[in-house]
Backbone as ProteinMPNN parsed JSONL, in Angstrom:
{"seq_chain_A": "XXXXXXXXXXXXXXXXXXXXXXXXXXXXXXXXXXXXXXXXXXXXXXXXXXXXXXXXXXXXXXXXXXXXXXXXXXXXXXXXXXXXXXXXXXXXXXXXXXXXXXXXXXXXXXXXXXXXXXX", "coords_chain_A": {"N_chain_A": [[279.7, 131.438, 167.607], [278.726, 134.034, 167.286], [278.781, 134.974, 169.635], [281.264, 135.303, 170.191], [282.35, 137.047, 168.096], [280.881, 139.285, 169.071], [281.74, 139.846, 171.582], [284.847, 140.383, 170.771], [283.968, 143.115, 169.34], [283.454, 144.629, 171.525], [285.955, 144.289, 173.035], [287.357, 145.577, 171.054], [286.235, 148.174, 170.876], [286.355, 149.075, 173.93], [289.111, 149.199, 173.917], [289.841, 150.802, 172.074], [289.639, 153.679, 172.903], [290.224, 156.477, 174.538], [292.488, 157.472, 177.693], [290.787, 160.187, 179.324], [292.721, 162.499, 179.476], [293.421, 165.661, 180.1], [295.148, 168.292, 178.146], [296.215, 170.716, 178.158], [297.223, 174.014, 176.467], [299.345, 176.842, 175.7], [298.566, 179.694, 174.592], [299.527, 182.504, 172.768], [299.099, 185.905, 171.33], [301.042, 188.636, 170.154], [302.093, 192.156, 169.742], [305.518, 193.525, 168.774], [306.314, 197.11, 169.282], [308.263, 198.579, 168.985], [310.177, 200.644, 166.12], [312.634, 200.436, 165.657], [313.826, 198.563, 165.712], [315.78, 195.261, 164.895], [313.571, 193.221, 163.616], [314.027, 190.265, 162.765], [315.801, 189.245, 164.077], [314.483, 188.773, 166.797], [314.48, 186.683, 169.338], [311.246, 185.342, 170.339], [309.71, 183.081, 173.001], [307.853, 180.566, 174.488], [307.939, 179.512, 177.584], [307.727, 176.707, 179.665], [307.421, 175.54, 182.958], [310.445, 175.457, 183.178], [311.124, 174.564, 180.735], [311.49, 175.247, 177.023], [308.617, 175.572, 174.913], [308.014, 176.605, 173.155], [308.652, 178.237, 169.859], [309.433, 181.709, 168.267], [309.513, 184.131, 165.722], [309.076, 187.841, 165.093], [306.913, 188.891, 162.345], [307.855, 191.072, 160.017], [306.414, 193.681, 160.651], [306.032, 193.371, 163.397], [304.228, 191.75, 164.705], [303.678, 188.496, 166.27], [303.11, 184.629, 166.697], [302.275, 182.761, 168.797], [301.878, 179.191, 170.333], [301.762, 176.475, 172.47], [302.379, 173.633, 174.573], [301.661, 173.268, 178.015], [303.282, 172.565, 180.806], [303.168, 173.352, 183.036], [301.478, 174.927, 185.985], [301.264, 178.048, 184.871], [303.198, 180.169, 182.751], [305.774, 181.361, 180.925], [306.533, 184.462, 179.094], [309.017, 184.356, 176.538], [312.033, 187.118, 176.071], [315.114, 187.575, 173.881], [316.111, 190.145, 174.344], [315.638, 192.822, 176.634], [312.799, 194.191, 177.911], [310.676, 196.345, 177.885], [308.191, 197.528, 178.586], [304.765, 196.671, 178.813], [301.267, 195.609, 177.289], [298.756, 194.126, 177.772], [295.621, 192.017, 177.103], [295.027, 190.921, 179.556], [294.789, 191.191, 182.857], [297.608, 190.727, 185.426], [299.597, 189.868, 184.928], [303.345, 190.105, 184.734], [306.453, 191.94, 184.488], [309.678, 189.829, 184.537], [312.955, 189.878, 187.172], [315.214, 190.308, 185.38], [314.085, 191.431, 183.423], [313.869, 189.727, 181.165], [311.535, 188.163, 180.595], [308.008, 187.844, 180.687], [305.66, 187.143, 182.887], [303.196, 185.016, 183.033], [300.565, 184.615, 184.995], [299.365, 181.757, 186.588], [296.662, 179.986, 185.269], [295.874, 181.144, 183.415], [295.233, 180.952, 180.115], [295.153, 181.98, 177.064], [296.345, 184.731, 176.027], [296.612, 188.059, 174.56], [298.991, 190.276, 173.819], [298.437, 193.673, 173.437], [301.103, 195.564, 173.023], [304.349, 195.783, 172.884], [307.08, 196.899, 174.721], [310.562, 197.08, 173.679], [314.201, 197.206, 174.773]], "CA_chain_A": [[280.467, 132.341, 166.767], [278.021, 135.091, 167.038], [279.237, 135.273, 170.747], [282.969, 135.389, 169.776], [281.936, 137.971, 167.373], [280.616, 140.829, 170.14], [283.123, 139.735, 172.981], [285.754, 141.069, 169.876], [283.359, 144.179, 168.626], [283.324, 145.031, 172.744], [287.151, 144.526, 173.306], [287.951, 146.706, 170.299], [285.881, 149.28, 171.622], [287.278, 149.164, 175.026], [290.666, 149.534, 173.544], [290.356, 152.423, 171.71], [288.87, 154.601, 174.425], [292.104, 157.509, 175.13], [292.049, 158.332, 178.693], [290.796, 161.66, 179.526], [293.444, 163.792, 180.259], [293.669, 167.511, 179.58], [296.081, 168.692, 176.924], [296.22, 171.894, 178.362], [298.056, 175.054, 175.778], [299.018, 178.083, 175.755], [298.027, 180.915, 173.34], [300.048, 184.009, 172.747], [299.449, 186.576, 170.559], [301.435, 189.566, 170.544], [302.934, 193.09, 168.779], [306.769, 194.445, 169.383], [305.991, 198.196, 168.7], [309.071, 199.361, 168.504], [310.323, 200.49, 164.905], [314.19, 200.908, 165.035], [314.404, 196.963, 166.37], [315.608, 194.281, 163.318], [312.376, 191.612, 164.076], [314.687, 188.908, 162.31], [316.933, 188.977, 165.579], [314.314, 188.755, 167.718], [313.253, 185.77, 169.303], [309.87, 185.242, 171.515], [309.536, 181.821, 173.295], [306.871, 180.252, 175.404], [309.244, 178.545, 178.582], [306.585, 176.521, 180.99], [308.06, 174.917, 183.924], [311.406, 175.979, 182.941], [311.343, 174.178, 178.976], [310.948, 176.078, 175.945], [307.886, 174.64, 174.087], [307.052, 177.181, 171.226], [309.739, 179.831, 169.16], [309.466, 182.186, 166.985], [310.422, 185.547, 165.371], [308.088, 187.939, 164.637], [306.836, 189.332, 161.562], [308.188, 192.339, 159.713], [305.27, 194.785, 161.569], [306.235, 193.143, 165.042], [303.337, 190.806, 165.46], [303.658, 187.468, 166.819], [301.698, 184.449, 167.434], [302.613, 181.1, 169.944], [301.418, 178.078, 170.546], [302.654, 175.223, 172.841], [301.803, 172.891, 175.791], [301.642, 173.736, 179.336], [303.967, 171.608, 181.146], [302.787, 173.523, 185.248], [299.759, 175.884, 185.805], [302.132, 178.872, 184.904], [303.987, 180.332, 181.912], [306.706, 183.036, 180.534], [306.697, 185.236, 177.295], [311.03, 184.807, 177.067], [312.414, 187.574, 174.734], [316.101, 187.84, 174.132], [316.042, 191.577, 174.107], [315.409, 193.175, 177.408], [311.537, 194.531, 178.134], [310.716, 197.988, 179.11], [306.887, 197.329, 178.931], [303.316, 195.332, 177.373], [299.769, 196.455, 177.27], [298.377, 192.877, 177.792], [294.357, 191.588, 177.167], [294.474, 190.768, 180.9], [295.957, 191.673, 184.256], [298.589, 189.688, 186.736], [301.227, 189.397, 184.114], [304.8, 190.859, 185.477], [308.333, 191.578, 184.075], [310.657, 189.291, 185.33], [313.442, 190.591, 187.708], [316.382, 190.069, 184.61], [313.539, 192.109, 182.217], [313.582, 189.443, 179.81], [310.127, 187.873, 180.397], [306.782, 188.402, 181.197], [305.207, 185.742, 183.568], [301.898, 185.17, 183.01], [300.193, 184.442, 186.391], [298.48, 180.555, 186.668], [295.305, 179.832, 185.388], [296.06, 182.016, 181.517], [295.918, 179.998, 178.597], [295.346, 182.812, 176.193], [296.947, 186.219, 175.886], [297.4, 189.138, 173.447], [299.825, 191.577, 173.852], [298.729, 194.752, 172.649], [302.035, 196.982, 173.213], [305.404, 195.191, 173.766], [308.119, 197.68, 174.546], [312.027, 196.621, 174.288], [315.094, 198.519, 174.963]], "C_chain_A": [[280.01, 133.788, 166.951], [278.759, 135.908, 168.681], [280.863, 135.883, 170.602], [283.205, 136.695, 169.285], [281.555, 139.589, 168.484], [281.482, 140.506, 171.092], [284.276, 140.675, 171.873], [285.501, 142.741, 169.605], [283.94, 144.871, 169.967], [284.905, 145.391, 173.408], [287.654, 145.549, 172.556], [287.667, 148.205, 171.013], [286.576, 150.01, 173.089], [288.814, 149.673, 175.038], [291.011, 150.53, 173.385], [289.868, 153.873, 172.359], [290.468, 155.491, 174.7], [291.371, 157.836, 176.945], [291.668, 160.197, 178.604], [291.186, 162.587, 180.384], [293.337, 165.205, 179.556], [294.981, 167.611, 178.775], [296.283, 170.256, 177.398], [297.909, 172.828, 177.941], [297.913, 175.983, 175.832], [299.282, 178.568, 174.33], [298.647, 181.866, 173.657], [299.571, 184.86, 171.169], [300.091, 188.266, 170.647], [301.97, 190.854, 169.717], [304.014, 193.464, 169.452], [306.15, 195.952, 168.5], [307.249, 199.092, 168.595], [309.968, 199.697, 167.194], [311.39, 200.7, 164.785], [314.716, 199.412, 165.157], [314.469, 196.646, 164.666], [314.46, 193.253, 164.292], [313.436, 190.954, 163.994], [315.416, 189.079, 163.785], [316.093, 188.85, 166.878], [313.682, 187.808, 168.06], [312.0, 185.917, 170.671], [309.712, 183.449, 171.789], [308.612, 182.148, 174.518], [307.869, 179.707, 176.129], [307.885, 178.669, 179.561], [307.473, 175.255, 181.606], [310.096, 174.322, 183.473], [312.185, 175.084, 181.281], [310.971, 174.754, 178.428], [310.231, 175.047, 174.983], [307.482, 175.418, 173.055], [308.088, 178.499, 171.077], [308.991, 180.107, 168.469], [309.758, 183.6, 166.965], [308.997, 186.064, 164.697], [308.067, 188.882, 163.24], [307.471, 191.107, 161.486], [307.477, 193.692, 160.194], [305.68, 194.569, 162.873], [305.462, 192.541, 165.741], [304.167, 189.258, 165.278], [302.684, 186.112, 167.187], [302.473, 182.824, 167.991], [301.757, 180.522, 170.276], [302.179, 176.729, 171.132], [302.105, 174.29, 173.843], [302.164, 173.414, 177.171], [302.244, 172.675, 180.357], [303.531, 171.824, 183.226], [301.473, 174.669, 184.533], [300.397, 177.422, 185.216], [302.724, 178.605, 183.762], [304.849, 181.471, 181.451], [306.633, 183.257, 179.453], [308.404, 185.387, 177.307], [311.453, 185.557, 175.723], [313.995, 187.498, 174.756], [316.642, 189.424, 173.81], [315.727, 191.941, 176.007], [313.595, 193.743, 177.475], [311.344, 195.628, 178.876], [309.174, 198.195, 179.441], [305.757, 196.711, 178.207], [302.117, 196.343, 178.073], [299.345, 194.662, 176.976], [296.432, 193.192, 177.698], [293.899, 191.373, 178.635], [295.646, 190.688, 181.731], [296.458, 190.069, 184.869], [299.261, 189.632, 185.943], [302.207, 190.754, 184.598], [305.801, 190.675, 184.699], [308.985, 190.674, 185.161], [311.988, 190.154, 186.216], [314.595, 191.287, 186.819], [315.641, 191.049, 183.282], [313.912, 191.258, 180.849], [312.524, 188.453, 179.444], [309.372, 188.342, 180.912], [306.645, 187.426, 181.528], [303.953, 185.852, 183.662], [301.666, 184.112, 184.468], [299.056, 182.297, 185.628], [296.698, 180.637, 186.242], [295.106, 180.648, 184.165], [296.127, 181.493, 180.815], [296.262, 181.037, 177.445], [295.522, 183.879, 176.822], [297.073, 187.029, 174.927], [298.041, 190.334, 174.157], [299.562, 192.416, 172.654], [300.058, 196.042, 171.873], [303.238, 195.687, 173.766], [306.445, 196.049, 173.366], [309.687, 197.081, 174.987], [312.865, 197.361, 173.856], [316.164, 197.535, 174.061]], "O_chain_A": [[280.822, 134.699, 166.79], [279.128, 137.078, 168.782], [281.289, 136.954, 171.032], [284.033, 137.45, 169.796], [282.082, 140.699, 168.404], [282.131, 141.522, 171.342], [284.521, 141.799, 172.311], [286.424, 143.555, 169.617], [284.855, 145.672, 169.774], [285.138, 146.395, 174.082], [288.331, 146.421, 173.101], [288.442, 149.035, 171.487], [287.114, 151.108, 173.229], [289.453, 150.309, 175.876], [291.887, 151.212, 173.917], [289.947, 155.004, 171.879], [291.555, 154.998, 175.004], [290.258, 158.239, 177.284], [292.21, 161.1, 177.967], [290.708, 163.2, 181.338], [293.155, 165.439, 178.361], [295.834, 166.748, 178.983], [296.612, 170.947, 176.434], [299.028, 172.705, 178.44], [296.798, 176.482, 175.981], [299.891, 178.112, 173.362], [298.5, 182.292, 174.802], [299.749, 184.342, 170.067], [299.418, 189.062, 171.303], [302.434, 190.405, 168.668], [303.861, 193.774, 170.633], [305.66, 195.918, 167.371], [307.189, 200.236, 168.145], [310.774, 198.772, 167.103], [311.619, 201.27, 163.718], [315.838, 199.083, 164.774], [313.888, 197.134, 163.697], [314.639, 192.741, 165.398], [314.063, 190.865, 165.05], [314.609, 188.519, 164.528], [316.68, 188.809, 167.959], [312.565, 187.596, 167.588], [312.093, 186.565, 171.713], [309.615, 182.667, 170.843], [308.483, 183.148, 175.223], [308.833, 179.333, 175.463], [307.254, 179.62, 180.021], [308.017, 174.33, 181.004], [310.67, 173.233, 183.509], [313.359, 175.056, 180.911], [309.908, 175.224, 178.833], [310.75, 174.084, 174.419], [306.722, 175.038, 172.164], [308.271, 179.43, 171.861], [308.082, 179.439, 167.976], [310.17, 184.224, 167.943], [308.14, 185.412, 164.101], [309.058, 189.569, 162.992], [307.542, 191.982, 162.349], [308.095, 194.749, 160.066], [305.719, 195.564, 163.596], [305.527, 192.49, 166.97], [305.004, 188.965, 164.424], [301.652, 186.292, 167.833], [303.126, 182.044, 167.298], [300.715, 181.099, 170.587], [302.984, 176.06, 170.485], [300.88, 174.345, 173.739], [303.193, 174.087, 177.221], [301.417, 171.833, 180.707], [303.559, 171.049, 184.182], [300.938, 174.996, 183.473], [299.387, 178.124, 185.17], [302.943, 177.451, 183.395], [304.441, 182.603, 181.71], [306.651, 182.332, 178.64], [309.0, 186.279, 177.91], [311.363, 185.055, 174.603], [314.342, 187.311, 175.922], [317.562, 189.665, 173.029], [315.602, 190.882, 176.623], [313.2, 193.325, 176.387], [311.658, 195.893, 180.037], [308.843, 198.9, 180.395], [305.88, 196.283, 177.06], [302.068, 197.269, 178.883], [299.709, 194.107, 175.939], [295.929, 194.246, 178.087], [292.736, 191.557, 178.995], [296.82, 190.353, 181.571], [296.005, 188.925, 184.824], [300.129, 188.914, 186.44], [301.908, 191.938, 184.757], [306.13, 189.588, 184.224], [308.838, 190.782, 186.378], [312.019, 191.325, 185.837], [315.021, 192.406, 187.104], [316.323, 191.398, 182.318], [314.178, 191.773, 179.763], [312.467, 187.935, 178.329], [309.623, 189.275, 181.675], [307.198, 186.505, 180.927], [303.481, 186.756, 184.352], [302.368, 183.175, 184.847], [298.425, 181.985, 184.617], [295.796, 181.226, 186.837], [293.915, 180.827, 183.907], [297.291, 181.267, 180.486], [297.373, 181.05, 176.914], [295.055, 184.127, 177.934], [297.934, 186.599, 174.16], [297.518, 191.139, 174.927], [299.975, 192.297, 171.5], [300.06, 196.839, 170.934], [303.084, 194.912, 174.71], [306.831, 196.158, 172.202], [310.027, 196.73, 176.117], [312.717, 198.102, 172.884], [317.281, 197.954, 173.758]]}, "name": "protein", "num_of_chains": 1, "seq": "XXXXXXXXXXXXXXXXXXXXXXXXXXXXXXXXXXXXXXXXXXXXXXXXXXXXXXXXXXXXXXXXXXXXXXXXXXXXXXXXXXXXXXXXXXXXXXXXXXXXXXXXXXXXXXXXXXXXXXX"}
């Protein structure tokens, strides 16, 4: 019985074991600085490997903050406003060609945008 007993303790164990994969998310935080925009109309989405995994609208000041999963090594800041410029925490991030994201370069989980300018 006693045998029966740890063969069981040993299987449970075994069971509940998660593989270890990476969960790997991204972090945005960001300000719109421009003061004639309505916020309420504006949205900000995370889009990684061309799905949108995190909305939102940002506060009445023009900050922002995202959170989502990382679906490729690579992610976009998507506004529906156009983009005339950012003041980012760290370099390699680019306007898109359409000026309505920023593409953060592979290998970024977190970001703050100091300065986000839209036309």
């Amino acid at each position: 019985m006693r045998l029966l007993s740890t063969l069981f303790i040993f299987a449970v164990i075994l069971g509940c074991q998660s593989e270890t994969r990476e969960n790997p998310r991204a972090y945005v935080e960001g300000k719109i600085t421009e003061t004639k925009l309505e916020f309420a109309k504006i949205k900000v989405l995370i889009k990684s490997d061309n799905a949108i995994v995190a909305e939102t609208i940002p506060n009445g000041s023009g900050d922002f903050t995202l959170s989502g999963p990382l679906l490729s090594d690579s992610f976009s800041l998507v506004f529906n406003a156009k983009i005339k410029s950012f003041k980012a925490s760290k370099s390699g991030s680019s306007i898109s060609t359409d000026s309505l994201q920023i593409l953060i370069p592979a290998g970024t989980n977190y970001i703050t945008f100091n300065e986000i300018k839209l036309k």
